[in-house]
N, C-alpha and C positions, 0 to 999 in steps of 0.2 A: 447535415446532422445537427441537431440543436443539443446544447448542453443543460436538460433538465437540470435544477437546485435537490439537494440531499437536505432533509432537515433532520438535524442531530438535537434531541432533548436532552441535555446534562443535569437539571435541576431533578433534584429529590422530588417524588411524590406529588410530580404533574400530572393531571388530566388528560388527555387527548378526546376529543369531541370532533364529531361531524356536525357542521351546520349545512344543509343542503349541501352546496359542493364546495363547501371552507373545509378544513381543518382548522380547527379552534383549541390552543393551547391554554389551559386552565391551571393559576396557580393558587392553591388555598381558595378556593370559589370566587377568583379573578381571571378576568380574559385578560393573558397577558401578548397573545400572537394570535393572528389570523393568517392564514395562508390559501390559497387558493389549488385546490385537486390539482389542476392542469398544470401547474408549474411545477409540479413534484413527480422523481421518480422513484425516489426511494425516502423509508423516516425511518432514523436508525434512534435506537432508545438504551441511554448508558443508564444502570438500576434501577432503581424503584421508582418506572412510572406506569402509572395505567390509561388502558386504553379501550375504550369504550366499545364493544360488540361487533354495531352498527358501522363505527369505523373501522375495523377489521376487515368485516365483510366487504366495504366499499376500496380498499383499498387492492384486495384479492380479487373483484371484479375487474378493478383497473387496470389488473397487469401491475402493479407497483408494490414494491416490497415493505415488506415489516422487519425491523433486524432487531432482534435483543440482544443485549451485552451488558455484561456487568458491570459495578462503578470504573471498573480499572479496563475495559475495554474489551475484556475475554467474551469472544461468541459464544452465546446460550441456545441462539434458537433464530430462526427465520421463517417467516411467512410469505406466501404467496402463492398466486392463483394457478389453474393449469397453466403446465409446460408448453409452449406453442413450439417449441424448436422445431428444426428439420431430422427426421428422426433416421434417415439416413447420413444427414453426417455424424451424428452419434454411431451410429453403425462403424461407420467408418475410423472414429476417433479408435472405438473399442479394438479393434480392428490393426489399428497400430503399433498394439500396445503386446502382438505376438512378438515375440521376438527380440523382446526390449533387450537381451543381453548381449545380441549380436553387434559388432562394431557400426555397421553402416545404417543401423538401426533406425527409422525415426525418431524413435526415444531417445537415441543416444547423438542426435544430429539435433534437434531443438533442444536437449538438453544444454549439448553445448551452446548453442547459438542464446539460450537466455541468458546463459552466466558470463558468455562474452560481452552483451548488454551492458551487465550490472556491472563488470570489472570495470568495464570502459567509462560507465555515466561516474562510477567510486574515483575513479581517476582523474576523471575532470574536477570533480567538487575539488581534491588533494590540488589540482596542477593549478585552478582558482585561486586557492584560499596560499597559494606560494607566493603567486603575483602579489596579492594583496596585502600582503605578511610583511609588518613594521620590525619583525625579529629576523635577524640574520640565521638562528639556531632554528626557529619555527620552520620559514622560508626553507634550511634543507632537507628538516623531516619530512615533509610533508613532498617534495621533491622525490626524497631516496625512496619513500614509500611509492610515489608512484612509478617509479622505473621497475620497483618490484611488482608492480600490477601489470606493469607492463610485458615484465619478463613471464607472468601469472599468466599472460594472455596468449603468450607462445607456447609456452607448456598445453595451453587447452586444446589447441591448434590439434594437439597430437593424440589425446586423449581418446581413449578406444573403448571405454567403460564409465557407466555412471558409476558405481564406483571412484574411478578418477576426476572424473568430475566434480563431482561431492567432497573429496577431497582437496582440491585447488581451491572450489571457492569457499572452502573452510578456511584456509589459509589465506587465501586473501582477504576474505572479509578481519580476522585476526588482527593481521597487517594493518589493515584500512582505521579500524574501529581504535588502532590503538595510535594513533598520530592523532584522531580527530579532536582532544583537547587541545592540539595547536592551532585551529580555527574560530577555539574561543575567545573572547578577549581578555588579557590577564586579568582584572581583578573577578572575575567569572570562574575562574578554572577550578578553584580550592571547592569552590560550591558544584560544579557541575564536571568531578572528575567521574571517569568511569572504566572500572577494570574489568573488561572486557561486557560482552553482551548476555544479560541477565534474565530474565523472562518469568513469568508466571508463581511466585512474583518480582516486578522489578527491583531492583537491591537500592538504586539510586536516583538522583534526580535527572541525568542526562536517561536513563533508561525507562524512567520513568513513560519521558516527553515523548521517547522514539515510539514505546508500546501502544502508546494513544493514538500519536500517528498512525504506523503501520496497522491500527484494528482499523480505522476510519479506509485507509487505503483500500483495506485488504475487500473492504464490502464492495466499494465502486469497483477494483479487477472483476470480482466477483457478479457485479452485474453487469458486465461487457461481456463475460464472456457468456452468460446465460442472453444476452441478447441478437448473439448471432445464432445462437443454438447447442452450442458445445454444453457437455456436463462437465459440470464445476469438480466431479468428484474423482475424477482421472484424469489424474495427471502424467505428464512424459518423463521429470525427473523426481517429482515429490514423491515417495513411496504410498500407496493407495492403501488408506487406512479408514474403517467406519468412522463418519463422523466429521473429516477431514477434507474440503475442498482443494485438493492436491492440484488440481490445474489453477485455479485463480492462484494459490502459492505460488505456483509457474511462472504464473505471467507477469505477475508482483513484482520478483525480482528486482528485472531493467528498473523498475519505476522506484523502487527506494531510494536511491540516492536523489531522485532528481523531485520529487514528490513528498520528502523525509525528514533526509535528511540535511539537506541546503536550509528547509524550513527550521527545522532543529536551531540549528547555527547563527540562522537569522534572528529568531525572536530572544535567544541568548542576547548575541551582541548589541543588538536594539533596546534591550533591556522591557520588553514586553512580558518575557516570562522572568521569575526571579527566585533565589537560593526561598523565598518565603510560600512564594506561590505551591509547596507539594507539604502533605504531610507523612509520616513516618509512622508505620504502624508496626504491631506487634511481629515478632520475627523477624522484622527488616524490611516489610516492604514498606515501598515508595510511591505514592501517589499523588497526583496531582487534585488542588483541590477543585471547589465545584467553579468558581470565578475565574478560575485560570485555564480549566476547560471550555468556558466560552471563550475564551482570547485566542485559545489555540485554534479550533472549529473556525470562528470567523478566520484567520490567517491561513490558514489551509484552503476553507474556500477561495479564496481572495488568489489564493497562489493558483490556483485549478483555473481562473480567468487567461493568464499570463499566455502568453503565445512564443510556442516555440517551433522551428523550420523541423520542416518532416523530409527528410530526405525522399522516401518513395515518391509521397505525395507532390515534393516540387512546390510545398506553399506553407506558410504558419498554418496551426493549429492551436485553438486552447490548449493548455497541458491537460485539463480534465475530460478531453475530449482521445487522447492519447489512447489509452488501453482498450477504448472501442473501436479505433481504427488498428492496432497491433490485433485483438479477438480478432478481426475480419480477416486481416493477414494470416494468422493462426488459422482460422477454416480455411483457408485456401490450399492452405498448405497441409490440413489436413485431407481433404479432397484431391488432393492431387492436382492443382488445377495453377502451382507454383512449385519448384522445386525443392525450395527449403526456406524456414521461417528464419526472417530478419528482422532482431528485436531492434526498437525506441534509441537511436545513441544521437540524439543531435548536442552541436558542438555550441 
């Protein structure tokens, strides 16, 4: 499996051009990037950029997607060519989705199983960042929190409703989000506090960084699972709403902490991103500016090289290669052809 490049345009009022088989990025009637077709699977475009016909067309012949999103990361719209999937396992997917109330449910059996995931990968960033931790008082929040994630994960254990479901990792993420100024470093913290998790739009600068991340994530889930064939728009625990790719949400999940918010934390402490790097607009929100959207983009790439042990698998893997090997898991076990989905938790 190779790990095609995403190319993410953050600058205002670029160009996108085909030259034969480049992709030619154009600033103010300057080439500022060439890229070549074949090394790209996807080109995701935050505001106002345009993109030339020609290249539309060539990109939808490709099989390769077009993602618009707004300055702040919110999906507007996606392009791409016919659907190749297997349209039996869609069958199948849909198929699953009878009975979602029932305890033994599929829905209610990979619902659990993703947010065991997520609890567990939340939990290591917390049992990390304890190690790490120069504060004695840091050191045991971030400790007590994760025995409560722990105890989170017992409770799931027994959970016989998405309903209950939905409610655990309510709480736990709660939990989670509210210890993680102890991972920053203190003269960081007064600038990147954050009361609780904010959205649409961000209130702050930590939530700011996380919303950018998770929209860049949320397109690559998003294309793993359209490449084994599943629809992105049914999901097992997201509720199925127009509009809403409810399984990529799904499978999202496990990978936020390991994908997110580790990165978050890191370009904080590193001082890569900084209390100046976002602006403040009317009503409160928080955004990040356009300069500091490139540093984020590169570091995220950067982290998606990194190689971490895959249990099933018996060998490293790229992390950005993660949620196309989990999709594949996910149709297996939507086919029946495994007994239950086991989400991404390497240690």
């Amino acid at each position: 499996m190779q790990l095609l490049n995403t190319l993410y345009v953050t600058m205002p009022d670029t160009y996108l051009h085909l030259d034969n088989d480049t992709l030619r990025v154009e600033v103010e009637r300057e080439t500022r990037l060439r890229v070549p077709l074949h090394h790209l699977s996807t080109v995701v475009c935050f505001g106002h950029v345009m993109i030339s016909p020609i290249l539309m067309h060539r990109l939808a012949a490709d099989g390769k997607s077009l993602v618009l999103l707004d300055a702040n990361g919110r999906f507007k719209a996606r392009l791409e060519g016919p659907v190749s999937g297997n349209v039996l396992l869609r069958q199948d997917q849909h198929r699953r989705l009878v009975n979602a109330t029932d305890s033994n449910s599929f829905c209610v059996v990979t619902a659990r199983a993703v947010i065991a995931g997520k609890i567990r990968n939340s939990r290591q960033v917390l049992l990390r960042g304890a190690r790490e931790s120069n504060r004695d008082d840091d050191g045991a929040a971030l400790l007590g929190t994760a025995e409560e994630l722990g105890r989170a994960l017992s409770r799931l254990a027994h959970a016989t409703d998405l309903d209950a479901i939905r409610g655990i990792e309510g709480d736990a993420a709660k939990r989670y989000f509210g210890v993680l100024r102890c991972l920053v470093r203190e003269d960081a913290r007064e600038a990147f506090t954050m009361s609780g998790r904010t959205r649409r739009p961000p209130l702050d600068r930590m939530n700011a960084l996380l919303s950018f991340l998770y929209s860049m994530l949320m397109n690559d889930v998003r294309s793993a699972i359209e490449s084994v064939g599943l629809d992105p728009q049914f999901g097992f625990l997201h509720a199925v709403r127009p509009g809403r790719a409810a399984l990529a949400l799904d499978l999202m999940e496990e990978f936020r902490p390991l994908l997110a918010d580790r990165l978050a934390i890191t370009l904080i402490n590193r001082r890569q991103i900084k209390a100046d790097d976002f602006d403040e607009h009317a009503g409160g929100a928080v955004m990040l500016k356009n300069d500091s959207r490139k540093t984020v983009v590169t570091a995220y790439q950067e982290r998606k090289q990194e190689t971490l042990a895959h249990a099933m698998l018996a060998e490293n893997i790229a992390l950005g290669l993660a949620p196309f090997v989990q999709a594949r898991l996910l149709a297996r076990a939507v086919r029946g052809d495994v007994e239950i989905y086991l989400p991404f938790c390497p240690k």
